[in-house]
C-alpha positions as CSV (number, residue, x, y, z in Angstrom):
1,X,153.3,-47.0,-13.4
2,X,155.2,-47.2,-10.0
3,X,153.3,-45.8,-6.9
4,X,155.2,-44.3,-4.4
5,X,154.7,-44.1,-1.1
6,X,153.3,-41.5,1.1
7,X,156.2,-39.1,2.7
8,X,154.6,-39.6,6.0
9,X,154.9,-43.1,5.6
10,X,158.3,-42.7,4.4
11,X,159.0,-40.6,7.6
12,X,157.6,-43.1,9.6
13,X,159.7,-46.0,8.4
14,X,163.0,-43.5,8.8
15,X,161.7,-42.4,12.1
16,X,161.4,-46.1,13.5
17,X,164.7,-47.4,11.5
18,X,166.5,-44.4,13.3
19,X,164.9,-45.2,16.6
20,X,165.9,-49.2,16.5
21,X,169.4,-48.7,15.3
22,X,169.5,-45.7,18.2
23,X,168.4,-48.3,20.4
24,X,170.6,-50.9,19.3
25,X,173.9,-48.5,20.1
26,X,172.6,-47.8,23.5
27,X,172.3,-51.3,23.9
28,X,175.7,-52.2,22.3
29,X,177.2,-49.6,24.3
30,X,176.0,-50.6,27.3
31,X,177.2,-53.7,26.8
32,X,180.8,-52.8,25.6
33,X,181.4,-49.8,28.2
34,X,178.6,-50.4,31.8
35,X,178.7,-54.1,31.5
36,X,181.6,-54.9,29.5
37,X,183.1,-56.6,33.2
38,X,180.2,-58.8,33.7
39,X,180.1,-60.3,30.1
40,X,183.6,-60.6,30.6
41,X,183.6,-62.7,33.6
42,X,181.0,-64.8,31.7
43,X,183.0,-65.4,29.0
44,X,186.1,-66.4,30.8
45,X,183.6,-68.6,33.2
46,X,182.6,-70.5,29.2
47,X,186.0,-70.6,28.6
48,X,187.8,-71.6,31.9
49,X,187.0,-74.2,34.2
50,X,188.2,-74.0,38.0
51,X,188.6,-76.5,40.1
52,X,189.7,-76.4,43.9
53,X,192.5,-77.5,46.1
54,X,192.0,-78.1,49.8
55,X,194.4,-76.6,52.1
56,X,194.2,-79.3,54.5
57,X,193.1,-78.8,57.9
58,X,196.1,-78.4,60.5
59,X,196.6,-81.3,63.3
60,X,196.1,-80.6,66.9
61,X,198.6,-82.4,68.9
62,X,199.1,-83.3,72.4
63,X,201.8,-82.0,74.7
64,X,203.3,-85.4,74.5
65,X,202.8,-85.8,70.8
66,X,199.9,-87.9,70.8
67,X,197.9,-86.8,67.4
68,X,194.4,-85.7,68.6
69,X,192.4,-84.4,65.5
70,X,194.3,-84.7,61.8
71,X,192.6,-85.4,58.5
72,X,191.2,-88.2,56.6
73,X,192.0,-88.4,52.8
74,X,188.8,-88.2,50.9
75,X,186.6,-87.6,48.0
76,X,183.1,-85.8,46.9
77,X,181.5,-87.3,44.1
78,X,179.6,-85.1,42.1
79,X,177.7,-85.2,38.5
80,X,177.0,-83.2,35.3
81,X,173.4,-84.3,34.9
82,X,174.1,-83.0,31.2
83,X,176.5,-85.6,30.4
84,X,173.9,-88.3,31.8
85,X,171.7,-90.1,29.2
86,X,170.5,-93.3,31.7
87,X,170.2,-91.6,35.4
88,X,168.7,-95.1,36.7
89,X,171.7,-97.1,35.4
90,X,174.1,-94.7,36.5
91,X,172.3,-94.8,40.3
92,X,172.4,-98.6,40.4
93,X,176.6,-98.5,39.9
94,X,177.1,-95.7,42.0
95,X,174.7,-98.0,45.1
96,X,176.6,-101.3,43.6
97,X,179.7,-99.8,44.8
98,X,179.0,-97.5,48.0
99,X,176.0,-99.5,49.4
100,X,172.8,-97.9,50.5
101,X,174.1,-97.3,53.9
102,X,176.7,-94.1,52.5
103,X,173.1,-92.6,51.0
104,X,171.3,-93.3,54.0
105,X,172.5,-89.4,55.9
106,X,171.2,-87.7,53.2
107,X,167.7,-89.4,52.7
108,X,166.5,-87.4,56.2
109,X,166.7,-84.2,54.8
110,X,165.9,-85.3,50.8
111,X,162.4,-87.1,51.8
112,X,161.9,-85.1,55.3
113,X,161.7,-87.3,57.5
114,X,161.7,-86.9,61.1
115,X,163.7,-89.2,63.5
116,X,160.9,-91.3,64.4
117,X,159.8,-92.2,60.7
118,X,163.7,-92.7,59.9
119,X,164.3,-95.0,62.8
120,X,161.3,-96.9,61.6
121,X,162.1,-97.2,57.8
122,X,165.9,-97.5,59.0
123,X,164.6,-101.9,60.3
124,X,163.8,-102.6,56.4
125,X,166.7,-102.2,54.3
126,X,165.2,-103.3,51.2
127,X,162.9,-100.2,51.5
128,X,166.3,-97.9,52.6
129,X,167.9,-99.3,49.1
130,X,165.3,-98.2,46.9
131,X,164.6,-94.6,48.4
132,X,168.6,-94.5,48.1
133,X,168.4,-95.3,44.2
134,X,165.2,-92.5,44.3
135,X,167.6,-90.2,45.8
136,X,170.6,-91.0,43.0
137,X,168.3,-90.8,40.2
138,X,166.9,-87.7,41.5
139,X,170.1,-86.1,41.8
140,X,171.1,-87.0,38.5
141,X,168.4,-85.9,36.5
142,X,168.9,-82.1,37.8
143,X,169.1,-79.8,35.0
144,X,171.9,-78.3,36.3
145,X,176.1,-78.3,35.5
146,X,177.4,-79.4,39.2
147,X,175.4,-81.7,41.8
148,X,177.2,-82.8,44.2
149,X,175.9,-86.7,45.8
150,X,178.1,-88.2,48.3
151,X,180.9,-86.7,50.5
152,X,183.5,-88.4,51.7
153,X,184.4,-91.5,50.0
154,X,187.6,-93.4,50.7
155,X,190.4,-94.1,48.2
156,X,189.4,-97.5,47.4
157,X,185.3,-96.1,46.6
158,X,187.0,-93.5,44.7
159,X,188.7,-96.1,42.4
160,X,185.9,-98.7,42.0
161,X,184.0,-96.1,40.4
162,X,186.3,-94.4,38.5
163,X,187.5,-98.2,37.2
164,X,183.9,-98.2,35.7
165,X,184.3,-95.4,33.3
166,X,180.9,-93.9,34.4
167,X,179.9,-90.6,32.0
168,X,179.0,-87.6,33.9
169,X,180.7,-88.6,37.1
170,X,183.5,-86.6,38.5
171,X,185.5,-86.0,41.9
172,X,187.1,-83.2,44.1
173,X,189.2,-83.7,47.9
174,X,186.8,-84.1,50.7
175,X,188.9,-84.5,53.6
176,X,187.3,-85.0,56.6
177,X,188.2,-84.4,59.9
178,X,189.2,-87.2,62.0
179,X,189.9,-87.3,65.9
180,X,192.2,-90.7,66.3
181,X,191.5,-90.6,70.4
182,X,187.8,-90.5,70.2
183,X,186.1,-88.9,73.3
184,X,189.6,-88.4,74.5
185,X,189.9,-84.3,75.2
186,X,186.2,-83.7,73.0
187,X,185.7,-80.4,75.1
188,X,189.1,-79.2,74.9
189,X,189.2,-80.0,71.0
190,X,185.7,-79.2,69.5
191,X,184.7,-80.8,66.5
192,X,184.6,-79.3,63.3
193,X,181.2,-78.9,61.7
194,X,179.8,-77.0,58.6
195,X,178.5,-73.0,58.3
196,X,175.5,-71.8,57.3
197,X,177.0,-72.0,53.8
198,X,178.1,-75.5,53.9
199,X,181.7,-75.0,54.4
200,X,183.6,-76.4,57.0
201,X,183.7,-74.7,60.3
202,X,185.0,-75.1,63.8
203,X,183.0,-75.1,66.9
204,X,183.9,-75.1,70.4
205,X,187.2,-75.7,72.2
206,X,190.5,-75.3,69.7
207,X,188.7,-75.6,66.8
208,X,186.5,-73.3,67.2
209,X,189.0,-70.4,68.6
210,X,192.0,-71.5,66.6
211,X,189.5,-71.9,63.5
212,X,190.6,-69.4,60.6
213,X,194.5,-70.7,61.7
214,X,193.6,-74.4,61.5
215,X,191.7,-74.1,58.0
216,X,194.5,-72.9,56.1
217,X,194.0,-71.3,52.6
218,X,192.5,-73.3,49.7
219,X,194.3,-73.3,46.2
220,X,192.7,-73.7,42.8
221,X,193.7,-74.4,39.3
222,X,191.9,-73.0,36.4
223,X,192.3,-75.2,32.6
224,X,191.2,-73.5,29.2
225,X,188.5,-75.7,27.4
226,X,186.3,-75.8,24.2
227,X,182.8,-74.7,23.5
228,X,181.8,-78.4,24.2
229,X,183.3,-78.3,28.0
230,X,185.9,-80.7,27.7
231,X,190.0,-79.8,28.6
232,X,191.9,-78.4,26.0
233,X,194.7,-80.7,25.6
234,X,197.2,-77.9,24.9
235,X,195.4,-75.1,26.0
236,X,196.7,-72.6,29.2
237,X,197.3,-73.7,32.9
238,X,196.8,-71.4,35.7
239,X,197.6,-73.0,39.4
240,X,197.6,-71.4,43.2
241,X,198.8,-74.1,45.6
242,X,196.7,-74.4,48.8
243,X,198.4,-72.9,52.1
244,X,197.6,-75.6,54.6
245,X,196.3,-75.0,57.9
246,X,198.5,-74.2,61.3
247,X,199.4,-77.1,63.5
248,X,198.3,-76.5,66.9
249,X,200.2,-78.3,70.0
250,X,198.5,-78.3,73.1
251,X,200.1,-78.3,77.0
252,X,197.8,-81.3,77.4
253,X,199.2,-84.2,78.7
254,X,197.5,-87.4,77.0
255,X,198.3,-89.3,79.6
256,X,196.9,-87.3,82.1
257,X,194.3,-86.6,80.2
258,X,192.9,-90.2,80.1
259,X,193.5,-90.7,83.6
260,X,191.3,-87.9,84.6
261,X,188.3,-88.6,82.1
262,X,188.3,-92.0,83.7
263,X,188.1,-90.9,87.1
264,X,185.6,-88.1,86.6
265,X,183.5,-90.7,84.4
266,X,183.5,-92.6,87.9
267,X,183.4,-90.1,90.0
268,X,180.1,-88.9,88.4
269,X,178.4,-92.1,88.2
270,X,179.1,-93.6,91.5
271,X,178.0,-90.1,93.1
272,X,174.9,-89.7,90.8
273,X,175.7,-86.5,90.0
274,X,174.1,-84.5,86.8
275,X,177.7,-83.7,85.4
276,X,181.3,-83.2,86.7
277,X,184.4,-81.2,85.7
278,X,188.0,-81.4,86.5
279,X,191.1,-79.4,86.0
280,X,194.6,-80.2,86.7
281,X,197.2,-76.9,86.3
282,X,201.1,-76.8,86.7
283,X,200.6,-73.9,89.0
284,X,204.2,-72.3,88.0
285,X,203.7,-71.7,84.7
286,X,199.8,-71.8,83.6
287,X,199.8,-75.2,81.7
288,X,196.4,-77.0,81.8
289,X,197.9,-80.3,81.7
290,X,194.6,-82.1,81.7
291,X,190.5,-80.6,81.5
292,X,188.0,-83.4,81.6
293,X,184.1,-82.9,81.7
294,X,181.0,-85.9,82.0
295,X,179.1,-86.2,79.9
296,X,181.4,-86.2,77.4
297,X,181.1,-87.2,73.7
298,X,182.8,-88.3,70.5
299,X,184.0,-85.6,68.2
300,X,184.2,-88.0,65.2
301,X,179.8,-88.1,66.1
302,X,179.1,-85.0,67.4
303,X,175.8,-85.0,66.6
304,X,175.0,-89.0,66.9
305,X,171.2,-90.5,66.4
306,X,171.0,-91.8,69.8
307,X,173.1,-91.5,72.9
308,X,173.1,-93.3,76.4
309,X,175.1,-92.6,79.4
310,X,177.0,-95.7,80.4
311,X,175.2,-96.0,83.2
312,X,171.6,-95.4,82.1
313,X,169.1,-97.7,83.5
314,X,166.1,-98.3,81.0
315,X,164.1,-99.5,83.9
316,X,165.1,-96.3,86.2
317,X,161.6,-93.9,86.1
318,X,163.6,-91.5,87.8
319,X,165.0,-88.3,86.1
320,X,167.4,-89.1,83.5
321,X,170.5,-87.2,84.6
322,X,172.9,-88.1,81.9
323,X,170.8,-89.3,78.8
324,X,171.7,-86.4,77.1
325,X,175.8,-85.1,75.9
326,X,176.9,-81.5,76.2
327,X,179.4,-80.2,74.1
328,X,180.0,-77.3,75.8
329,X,183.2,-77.4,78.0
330,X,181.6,-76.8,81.6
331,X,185.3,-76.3,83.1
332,X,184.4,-72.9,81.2
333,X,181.6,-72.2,80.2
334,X,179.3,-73.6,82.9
335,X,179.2,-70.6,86.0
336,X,178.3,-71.7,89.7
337,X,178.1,-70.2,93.1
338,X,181.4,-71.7,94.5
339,X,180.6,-71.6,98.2
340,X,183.2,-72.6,100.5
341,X,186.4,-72.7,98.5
342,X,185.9,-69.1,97.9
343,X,186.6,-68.6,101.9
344,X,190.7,-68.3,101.2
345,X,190.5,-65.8,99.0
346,X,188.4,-63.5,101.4
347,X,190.5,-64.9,104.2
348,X,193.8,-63.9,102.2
349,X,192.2,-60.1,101.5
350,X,192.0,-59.9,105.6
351,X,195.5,-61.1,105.9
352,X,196.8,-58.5,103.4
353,X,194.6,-55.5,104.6
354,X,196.3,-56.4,107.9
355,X,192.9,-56.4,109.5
356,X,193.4,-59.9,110.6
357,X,196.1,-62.6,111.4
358,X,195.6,-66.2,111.8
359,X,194.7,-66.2,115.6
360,X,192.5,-63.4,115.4
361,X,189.3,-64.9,116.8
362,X,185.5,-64.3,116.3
363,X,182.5,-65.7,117.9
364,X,180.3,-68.0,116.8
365,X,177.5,-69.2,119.0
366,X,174.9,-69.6,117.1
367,X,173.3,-68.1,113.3
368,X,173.6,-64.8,112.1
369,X,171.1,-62.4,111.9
370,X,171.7,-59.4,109.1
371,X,168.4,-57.3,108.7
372,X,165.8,-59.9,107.8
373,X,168.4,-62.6,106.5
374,X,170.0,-65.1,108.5
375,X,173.5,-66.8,107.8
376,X,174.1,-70.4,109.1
377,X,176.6,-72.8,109.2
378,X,176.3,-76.0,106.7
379,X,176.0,-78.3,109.3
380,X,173.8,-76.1,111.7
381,X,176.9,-76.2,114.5
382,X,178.6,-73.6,116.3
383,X,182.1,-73.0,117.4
384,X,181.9,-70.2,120.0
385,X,185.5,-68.7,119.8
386,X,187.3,-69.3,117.1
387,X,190.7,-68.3,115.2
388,X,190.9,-67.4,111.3
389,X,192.8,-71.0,111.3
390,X,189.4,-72.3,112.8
391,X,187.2,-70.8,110.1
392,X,189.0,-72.7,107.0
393,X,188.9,-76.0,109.2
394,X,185.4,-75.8,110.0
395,X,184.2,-74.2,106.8
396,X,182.9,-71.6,109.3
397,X,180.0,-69.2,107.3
398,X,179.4,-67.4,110.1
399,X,183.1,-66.9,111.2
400,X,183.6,-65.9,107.2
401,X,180.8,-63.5,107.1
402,X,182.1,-61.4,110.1
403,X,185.5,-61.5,108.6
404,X,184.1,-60.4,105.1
405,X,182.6,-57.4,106.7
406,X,186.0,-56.2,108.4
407,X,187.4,-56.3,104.5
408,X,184.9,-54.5,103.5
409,X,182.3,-54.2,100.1
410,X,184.8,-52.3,97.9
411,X,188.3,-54.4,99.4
412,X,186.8,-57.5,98.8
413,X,185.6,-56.6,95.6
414,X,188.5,-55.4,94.4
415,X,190.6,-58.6,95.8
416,X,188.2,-61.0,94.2
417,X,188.4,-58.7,90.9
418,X,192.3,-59.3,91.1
419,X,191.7,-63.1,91.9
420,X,190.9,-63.1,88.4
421,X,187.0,-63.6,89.2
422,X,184.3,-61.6,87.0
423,X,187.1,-61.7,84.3
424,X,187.3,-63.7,81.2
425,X,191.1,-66.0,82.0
426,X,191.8,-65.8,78.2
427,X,192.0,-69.4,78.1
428,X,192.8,-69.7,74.2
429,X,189.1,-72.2,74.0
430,X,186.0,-71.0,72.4
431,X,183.4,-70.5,74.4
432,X,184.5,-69.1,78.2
433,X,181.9,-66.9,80.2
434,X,183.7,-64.8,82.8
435,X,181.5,-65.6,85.7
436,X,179.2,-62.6,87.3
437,X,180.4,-60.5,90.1
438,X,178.9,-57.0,90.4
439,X,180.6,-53.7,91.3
440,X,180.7,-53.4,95.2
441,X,178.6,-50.0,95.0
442,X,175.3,-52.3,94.8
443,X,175.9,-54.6,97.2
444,X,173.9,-54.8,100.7
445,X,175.7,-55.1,104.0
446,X,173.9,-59.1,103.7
447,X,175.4,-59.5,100.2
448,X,179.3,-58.4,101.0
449,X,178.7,-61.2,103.8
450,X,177.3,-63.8,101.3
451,X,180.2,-62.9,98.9
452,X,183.0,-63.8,101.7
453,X,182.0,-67.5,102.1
454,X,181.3,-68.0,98.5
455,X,177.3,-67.0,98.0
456,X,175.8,-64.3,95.1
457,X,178.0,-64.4,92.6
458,X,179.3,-66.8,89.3
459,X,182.5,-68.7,88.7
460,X,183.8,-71.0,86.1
461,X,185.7,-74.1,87.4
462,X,188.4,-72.4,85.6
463,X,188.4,-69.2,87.7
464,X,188.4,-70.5,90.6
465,X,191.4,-73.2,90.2
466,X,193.4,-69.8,88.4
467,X,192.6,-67.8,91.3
468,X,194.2,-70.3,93.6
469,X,197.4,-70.6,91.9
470,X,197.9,-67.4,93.5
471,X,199.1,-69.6,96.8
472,X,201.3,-71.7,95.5
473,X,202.8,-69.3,93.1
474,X,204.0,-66.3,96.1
475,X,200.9,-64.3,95.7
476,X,201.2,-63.9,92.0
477,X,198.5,-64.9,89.4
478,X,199.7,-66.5,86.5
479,X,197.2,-66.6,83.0
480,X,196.1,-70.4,81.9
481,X,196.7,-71.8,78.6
482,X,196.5,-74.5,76.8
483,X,198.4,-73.6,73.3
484,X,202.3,-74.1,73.4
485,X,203.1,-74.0,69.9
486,X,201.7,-73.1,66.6
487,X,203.7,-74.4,63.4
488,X,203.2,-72.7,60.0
489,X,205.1,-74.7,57.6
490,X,208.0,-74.8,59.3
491,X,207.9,-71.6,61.3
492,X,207.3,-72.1,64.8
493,X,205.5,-70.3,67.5
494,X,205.9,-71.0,71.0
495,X,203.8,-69.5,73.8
496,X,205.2,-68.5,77.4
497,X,204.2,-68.4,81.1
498,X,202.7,-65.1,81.5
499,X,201.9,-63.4,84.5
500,X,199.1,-61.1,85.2
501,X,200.0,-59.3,88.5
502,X,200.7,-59.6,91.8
503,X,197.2,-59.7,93.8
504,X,198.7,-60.4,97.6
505,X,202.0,-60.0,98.9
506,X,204.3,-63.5,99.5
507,X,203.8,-63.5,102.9
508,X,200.2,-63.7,102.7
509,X,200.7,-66.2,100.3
510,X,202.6,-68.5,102.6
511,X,200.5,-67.6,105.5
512,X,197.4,-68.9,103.0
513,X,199.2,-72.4,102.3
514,X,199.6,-73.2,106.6
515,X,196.6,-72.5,106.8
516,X,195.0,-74.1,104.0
517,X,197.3,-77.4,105.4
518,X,195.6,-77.0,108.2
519,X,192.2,-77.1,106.9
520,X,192.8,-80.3,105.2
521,X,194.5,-82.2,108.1
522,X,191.4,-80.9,110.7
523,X,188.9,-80.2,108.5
524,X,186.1,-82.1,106.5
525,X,188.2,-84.1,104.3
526,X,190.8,-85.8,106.8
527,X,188.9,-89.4,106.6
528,X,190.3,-89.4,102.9
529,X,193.1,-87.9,103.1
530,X,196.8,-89.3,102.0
531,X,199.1,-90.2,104.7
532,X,202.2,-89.9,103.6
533,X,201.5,-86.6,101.4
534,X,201.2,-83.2,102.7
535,X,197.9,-81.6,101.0
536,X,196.9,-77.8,100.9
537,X,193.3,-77.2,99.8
538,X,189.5,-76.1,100.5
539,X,186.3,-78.1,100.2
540,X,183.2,-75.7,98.6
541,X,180.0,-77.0,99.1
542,X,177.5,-75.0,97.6
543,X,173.8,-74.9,98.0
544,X,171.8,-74.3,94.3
545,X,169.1,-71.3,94.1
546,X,166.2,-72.8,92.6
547,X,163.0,-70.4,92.2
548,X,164.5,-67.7,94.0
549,X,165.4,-70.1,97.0
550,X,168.4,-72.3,98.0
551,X,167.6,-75.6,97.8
552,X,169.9,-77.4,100.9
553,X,169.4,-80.8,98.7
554,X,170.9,-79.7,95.7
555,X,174.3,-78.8,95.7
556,X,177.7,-78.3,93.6
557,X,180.6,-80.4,96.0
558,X,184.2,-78.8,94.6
559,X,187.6,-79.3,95.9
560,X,190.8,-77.5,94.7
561,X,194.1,-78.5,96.4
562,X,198.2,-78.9,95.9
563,X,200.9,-80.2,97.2
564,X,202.6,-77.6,98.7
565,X,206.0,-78.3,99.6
566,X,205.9,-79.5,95.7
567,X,203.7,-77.9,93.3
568,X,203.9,-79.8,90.3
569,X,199.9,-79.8,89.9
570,X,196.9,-77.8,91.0
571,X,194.1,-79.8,91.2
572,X,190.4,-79.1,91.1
573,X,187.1,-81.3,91.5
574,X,183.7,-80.5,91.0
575,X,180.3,-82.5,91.2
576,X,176.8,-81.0,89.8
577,X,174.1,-82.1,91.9
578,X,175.9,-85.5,93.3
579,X,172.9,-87.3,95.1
580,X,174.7,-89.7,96.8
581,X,176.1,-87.3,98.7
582,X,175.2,-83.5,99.1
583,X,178.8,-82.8,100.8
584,X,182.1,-82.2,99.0
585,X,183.8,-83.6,101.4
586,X,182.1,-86.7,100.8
587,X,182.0,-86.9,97.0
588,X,184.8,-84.0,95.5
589,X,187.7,-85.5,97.9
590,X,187.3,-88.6,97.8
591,X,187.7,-87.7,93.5
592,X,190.4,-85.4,94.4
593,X,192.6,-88.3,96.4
594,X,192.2,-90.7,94.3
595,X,193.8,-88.4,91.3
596,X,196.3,-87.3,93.2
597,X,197.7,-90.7,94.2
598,X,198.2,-91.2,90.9
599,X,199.6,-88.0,90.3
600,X,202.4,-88.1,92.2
601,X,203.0,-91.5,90.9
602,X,203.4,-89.9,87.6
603,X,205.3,-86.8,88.7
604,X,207.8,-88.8,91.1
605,X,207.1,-87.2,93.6
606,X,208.0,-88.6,96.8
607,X,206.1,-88.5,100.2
608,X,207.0,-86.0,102.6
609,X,206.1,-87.1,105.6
């Protein structure tokens, strides 16, 4: 006798075999319709395996085709911990053939350590060979598809290993970046770095403006393989070539360029100074033939352990000026009250407002009082009566301070402004600060004074040797650069002179360069001075605000001169805090003869009197 079951229970089954297979549609459905995309992209990601194809970084080159940054062939090793059965075997051949010391970089972040404890472990390189094999073998025991464990080996690394037929080991292009010159340039080049992602990134300099031009487009190739992993012998191809980067040539010379590291390197040390920058421009056209700052540093290391200044003293208990690089390019990115060499621009505004001429006079017999603030001269002395001409010789505050108020809050404002000062140059470097200089609507009867001699507002080095190739150059102000020519694959662009406007008329202009002659052949710098060489230019020494007060000890020394019956080159000097000397004309000029002898050596240029 069969017993049957229940209809509720029958209901119940029919009801739950309904609901499941209802459920399994939706699911099904889902799957097919909503999410039929993702499982796509899974399968193909089972089925295909991509690998990459670096573009290759683009060369930066000199102006005289000197090769400053290229790339170095080279490979990452990586692993499929699946494919390894003996992790400690397979460590001990990788360190047989690479050596503790390539493992070393990565132990610091693997184990921790700080620098002290690294420096300290660093002395016993049995212990640094064992934490290296700790490292392998904990790399290759990751239950994971792709680990990479050392960048950038060389060809013949790449072969040893490969020559060993080790399982589970495999290799991709790791070019790194190489900079043949060294510290030659850094600041004007950058260094390239990684992102926040670990990809490679420039910073600073060209690499760091020019960066998404220089890094080119990677390609990639994608192969078919089996449900085991490996290549299907026969199975489809897909490829996309890399694009490789832009090559970037510069207007720097490299010749210049080493001559005027050398000198600054010098110039800094033998003045004590806390850092230096200098500039040399071809005037007529914008090209920064050479930009040199100390301390400098190695682009190849920008980040290095441990770093000295060549002239550090381990038993000096004073402060230690230079122990530390920078490699941010002061020349523009490091602002300053420029003092003195600020005076020809104000004096220039006068000349073209017509409210002066150079043997208008003003009288100086003695400080300056403006409300409750007092303007002196540098060296305390006064003149009595004396002519515009007399006020660049002297480096006359007081003389400058009268004539800044016959220009005038808003006409000097609006000179300076077309000087190029309080604007960014669009120098083609990452990294330039356009200086501070307020609208003249705020400024105090005190302040418009301060302005004309140099005092209460920021300049870059760069602004300030840009705003006096105005002089040389007829009254017209001509942009900087420092890119001549990009070349993609063949196609080239080249980059112009360009100019940005006409700030004083050419007789101003001309008027400015006499006078500027003048203030070199009676001024502060005529114990240095070449004989046989007629020099136009300015000294600026320029007392530092510390806590709200200047501190006459501490001082920036600049000077910026040319040769003005032949302009080849604009030079400019600059000394942070020199302490063997608080004057520029002591510290900058001597600098600024000394490069210029050799400059006309190397331009040809004869003497002229």
């Amino acid at each position: 006798m069969t017993k049957e079951l229940p209809e509720n229970r029958i209901r119940l089954i029919l009801f739950g075999t309904f609901v499941y297979g209802a459920i399994l549609v939706i699911a099904l459905f889902r799957i097919q319709i909503f999410q039929h995309e993702q499982y796509s992209i899974m399968a193909d990601n089972q089925h295909w395996s991509k690998h990459n194809l670096a573009s290759g970084r683009g060369k930066i080159i000199s102006g005289d085709g000197y090769v400053l940054a290229d790339n170095e062939v080279g490979y990452l090793l990586f692993a499929d911990p699946n494919k390894i059965t003996d992790a400690p075997q397979l460590a001990d051949a990788i360190l047989e053939v690479l050596g503790p010391d390539k493992i070393r970089p990565y132990l610091q972040d693997w184990k921790n350590y700080d620098d002290e404890v690294l420096q300290r472990e660093s002395t016993d390189s049995h212990h640094i060979k064992n934490t290296a094999r700790e490292y392998l073998i904990s790399r290759l025991s990751l239950k994971l598809n792709w680990v990479a464990i050392v960048r950038h080996l060389n060809e013949d690394q790449k072969n040893k290993l490969e020559a060993k037929n080790l399982p589970g080991l495999g290799f991709e292009r790791d070019d790194s970046r190489r900079y043949p010159e060294g510290p030659l340039g850094a600041h004007v080049l950058g260094f390239l770095g990684s992102d926040t992602f670990g990809e490679p990134k420039g910073y600073f300099g060209i690499e760091g403006y020019w960066d998404g031009d220089l890094r080119g487009n990677n390609g990639y190739f994608y192969e078919e393989r089996s449900a085991s992993g490996n290549p299907i012998l026969v199975g489809e191809y897909k490829r996309v070539d890399p694009i490789a980067g832009r090559e970037i040539t510069l207007t720097i010379d490299r010749s210049l360029q080493k001559m005027l590291e050398d000198h600054l390197t010098k110039g800094v040390i033998d003045n004590d100074a806390k850092s230096g920058s200098a500039i040399i421009i071809e005037p007529g056209t914008g090209k920064i033939l050479a930009m040199a700052n100390f301390p400098n540093y190695d682009p190849n290391t920008p980040f290095p352990e441990i770093f000295e200044s060549p002239d550090a003293d381990k038993n000096d208990d004073t402060p230690a000026w230079r122990q530390n690089i920078n490699r941010r390019n002061d020349s523009i990115a490091t602002t300053y009250e420029p003092g003195s060499v600020i005076k020809p621009l104000t004096m220039s505004a006068a000349l073209d407002l017509e409210k002066v001429n150079p043997q208008t006079t003003v009288i100086d017999n003695g400080p300056l009082k403006v409300g409750e603030d007092t303007i002196d001269n540098w060296d305390k002395k006064h003149h009595g009566v004396i002519t515009m001409i007399d006020i660049l010789a002297l480096s006359d505050n007081v003389g400058s301070a009268q004539v800044g108020k016959m220009v005038g809050a808003a006409n000097l404002y609006d000179y300076f402004s077309a000087f190029g000062l309080g604007k960014l140059t669009g120098i083609d470097l990452e990294g330039e600060d356009a200086g501070i200089l307020r609208e003249a609507a705020g400024w105090r009867e005190i302040e418009t004074m301060n302005h004309a001699f140099g005092q209460g507002f920021l300049a870059t080095p760069l602004q300030v040797i840009t705003a006096y190739s105005v002089f040389p150059n007829k009254g017209m102000l001509i942009r900087p650069y420092i890119v001549s020519q990009v070349n993609e694959g063949g196609t080239i662009t080249n980059f112009e002179p360009e100019i940005v406007r006409r700030v004083i008329n050419e007789e101003t202009a001309l008027t400015i360069n006499d006078m500027l002659v003048k203030a070199v052949e009676n001024g502060e710098s005529r114990f240095y001075n070449l004989r046989n060489y007629t020099i136009a230019g300015k000294t600026g020494t320029a007392q530092i605000a510390e806590k709200g007060r200047y501190d006459s000890s501490l001082t920036n020394s600049t000077f910026v001169g040319y040769l003005p019956k032949d302009p080849k080159f604009l030079l400019l000097v600059k000394l942070e805090k020199p302490r063997a000397s608080i004057y520029a004309a002591e510290t900058a000029v001597p600098m600024f003869m000394d490069i210029t002898r050799e400059l006309v050596a190397y331009f040809g240029i004869p003497p002229d009197k």
